[in-house]
N, C-alpha and C positions, 0 to 999 in steps of 0.2 A: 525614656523607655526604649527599650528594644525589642522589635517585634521581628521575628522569622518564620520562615517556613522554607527548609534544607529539603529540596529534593534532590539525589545525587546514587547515580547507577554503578556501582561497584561490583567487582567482580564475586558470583553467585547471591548477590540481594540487593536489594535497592534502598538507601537510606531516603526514610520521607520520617521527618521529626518537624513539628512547628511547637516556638515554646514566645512566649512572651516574659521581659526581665525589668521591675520596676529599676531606675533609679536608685543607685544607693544598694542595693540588693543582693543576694548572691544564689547563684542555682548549681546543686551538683548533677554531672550527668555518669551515673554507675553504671555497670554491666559486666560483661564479658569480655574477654577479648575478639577484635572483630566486631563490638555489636555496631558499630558507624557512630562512636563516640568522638571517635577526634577527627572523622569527617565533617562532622558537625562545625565544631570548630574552625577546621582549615577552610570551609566555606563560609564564615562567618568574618574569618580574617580574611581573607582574598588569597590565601593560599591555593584556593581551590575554587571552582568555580559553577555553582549550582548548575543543572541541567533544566532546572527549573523553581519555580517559588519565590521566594524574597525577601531582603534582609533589610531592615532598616533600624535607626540607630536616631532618636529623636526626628530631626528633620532632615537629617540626612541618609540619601538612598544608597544603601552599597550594591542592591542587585535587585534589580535589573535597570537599568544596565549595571556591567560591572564596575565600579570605580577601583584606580589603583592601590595597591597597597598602600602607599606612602600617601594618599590621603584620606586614607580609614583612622580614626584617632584610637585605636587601640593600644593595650600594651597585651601580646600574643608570647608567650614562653613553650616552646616543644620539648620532645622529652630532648634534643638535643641542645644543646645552650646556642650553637653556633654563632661562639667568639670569634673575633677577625685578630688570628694567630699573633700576626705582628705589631698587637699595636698593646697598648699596656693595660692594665686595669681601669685604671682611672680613663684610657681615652676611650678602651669601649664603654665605659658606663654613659659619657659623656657623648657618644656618637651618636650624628643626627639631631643632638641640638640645635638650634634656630642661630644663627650668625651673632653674637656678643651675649647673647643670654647667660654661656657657661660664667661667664662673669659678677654677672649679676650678684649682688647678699647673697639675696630670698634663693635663688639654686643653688651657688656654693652650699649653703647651709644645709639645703636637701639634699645633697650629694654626700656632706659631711657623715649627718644624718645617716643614710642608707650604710656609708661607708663602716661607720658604728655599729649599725646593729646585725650587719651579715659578718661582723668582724674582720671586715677586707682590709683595715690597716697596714697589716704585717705586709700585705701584697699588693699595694697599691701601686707601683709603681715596677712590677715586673712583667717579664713580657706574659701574654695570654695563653704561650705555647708553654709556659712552662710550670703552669699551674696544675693541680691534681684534676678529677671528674666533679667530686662534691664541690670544691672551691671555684672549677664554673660555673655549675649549677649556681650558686650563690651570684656571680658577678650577672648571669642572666637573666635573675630576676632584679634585681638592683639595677642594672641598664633598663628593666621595662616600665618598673617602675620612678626612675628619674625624670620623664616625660610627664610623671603624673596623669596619666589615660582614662577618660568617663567610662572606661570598658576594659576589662581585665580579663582575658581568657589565658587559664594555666591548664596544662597538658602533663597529667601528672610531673609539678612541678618539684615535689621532692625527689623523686630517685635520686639514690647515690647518696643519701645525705643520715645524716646519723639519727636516734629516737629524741635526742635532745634539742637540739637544732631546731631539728620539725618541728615542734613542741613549739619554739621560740618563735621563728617563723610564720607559722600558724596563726599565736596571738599577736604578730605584727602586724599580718595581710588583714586581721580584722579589726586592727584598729585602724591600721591608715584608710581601709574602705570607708571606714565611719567619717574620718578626719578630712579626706580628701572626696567624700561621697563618690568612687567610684564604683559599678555595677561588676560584680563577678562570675564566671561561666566557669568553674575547677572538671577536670576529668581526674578520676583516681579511679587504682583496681581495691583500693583499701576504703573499707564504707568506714572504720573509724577515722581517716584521715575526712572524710567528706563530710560527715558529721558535723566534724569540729569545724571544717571551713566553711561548711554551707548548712546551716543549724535546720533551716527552716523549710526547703525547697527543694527537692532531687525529684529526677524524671532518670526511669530507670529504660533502658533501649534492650531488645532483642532483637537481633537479624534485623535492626535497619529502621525497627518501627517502634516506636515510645508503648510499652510493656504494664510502666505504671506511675504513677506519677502523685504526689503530696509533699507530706511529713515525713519524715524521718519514723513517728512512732507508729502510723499508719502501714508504714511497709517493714517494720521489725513485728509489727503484729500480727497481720496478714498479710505476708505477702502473695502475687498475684499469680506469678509461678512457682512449679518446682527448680525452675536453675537459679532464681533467684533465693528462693530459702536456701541453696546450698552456698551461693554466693556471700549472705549474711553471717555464715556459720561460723565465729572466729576459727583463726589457726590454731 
């Protein structure tokens, strides 16, 4: 389970969210732009680093104290992929794997695997610099997921990426959460993309502070403000 509580002072409001994440589970967090959605996040991955409260992750403590990045077992995706330019597909997907692992069946296979369904074939072995925005975004989630991580936090993970894909994507991340029982944390400005990735669970933020929080049919029916009924309003 993951239990937190984000305190974190940003400029003109204070983000304080505390949310708990079963296992296996997934929670979307909606809003606005600004509302300290993906401060949430970055404090959660150790991007950032709470002013206060605490983050924990089963039996391990990420804050307080801080623990470093590199042993948070997350896989964390921003909205920017940030591939390391020089190096190919296949070796960013594979970077930071554990010393002979990449060898391994059981990861080749998963690697394969990923390799297939982001459709990264054709580009597997070009440099990173010289791929398009959508077919980062692609290799960036496939690198976060080749780790296989108890904790998945995506930042709106689709930008740039087509209605199809998405689509595809979509029902991949929930099936390999079921498959691989990893816990998800998605941020998106699109509530039907959140829906679909987080059926069950959204915690909606204003100005820094959790707004409303259930079901999905609970906040299309009443919701709790008016920016957020405007926020539901399809385009």
């Amino acid at each position: 389970m993951l239990k937190a509580h984000v305190i974190k002072k940003r400029r003109g409001l204070i983000v304080d969210v505390a949310l708990e994440l079963e296992r296996g589970c997934s929670l979307g967090l909606f809003g606005a732009s600004g509302a300290g959605k993906s401060t949430v996040l970055a404090c959660i991955a150790g991007i950032e680093e709470p002013d206060d409260g605490y983050v924990q992750l089963e039996d391990l403590q990420f804050f307080p104290p801080s623990l470093p990045l590199h042993k948070r077992p997350i896989g964390y995706l921003t909205q920017e992929p940030g591939l390391f330019p020089h190096l190919t597909v296949s070796e960013n997907i594979n970077f930071g794997i554990p010393c002979g692992q990449a060898a391994e069946k059981e990861h080749t296979r998963w690697t394969e695997t990923l390799r297939d369904r982001f459709h990264l074939g054709p580009l597997w072995h070009a440099p990173a610099s010289l791929i398009s925005g959508g077919q980062a975004r692609r290799v960036g989630l496939a690198r976060m997921l080749a780790r296989k991580p108890p904790l998945v936090l995506l930042d709106e993970p689709f930008a740039g990426l087509d209605r199809r894909l998405v689509r595809e994507l979509i029902d991949d991340l929930i099936s390999w959460s079921q498959t691989l029982g990893f816990s998800m944390i998605a941020v998106d400005h699109q509530a039907e993309v959140l829906k679909r990735l987080c059926p069950r669970q959204v915690i909606v933020l204003e100005d820094g502070k959790i707004a409303q929080g259930g079901g999905w049919e609970d906040l299309c029916s009443a919701p709790a403000t008016e920016l957020l009924r405007s926020l539901l309003v399809p385009l």
